[in-house]
C-alpha positions as CSV (number, residue, x, y, z in Angstrom):
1,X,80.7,107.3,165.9
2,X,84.6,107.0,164.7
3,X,86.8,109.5,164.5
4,X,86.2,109.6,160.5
5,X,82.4,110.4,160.6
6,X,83.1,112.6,163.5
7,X,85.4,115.0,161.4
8,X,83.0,114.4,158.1
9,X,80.6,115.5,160.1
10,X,82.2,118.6,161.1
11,X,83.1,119.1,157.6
12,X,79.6,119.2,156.5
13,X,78.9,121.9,159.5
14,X,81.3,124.1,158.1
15,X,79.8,123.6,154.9
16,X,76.4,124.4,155.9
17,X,77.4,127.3,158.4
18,X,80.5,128.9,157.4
19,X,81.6,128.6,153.7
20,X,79.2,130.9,151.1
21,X,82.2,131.0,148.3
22,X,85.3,129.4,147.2
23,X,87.8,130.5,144.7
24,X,88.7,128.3,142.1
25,X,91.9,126.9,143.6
26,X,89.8,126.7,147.1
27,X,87.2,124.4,145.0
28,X,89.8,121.8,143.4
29,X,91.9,121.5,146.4
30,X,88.7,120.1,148.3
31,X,87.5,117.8,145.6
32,X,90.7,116.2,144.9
33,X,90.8,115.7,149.0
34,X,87.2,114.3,149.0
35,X,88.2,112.4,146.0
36,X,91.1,111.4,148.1
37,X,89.2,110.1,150.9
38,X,86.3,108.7,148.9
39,X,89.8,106.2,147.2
40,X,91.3,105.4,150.4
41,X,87.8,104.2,151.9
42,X,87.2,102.4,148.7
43,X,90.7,100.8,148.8
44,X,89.7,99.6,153.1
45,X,92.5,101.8,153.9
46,X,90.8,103.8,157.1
47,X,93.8,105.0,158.6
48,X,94.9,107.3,155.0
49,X,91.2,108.3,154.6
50,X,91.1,109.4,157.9
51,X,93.9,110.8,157.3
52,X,93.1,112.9,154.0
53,X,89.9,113.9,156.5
54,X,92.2,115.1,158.7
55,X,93.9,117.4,156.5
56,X,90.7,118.6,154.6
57,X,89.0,119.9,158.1
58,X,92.9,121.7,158.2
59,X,92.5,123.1,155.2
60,X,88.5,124.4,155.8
61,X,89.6,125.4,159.0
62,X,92.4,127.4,156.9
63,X,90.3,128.8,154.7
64,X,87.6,130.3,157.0
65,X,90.3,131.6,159.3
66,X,89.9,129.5,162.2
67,X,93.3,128.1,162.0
């Protein structure tokens, strides 16, 4: 598994597990950064996808105050 479907992976756990509503700001912010990584993977660019990923599981982690 690389490090990118390792972190998409935990993205989706705290989907399923943690997050039950997101304010509108909350929403956007994660679709332009999945729309983000979704461009970069398209592009072959790994390392800014992975990169995007990065900040998204930040961001969730953020947001369901575990950072």
């Amino acid at each position: 598994m690389t490090e990118l479907q390792r972190i998409s992976s935990e993205i989706v756990e705290i989907f399923q597990n943690q997050i039950t509503q997101l304010t509108e700001e909350q929403s956007e912010s994660l679709n332009l950064r999945n729309n983000s990584v979704n461009f970069y993977m398209k592009l072959g660019d790994e390392q800014k996808a992975l990169w995007e990923a990065k900040q998204t599981l930040q961001y969730l982690h953020e947001i369901t105050n575990d950072g």
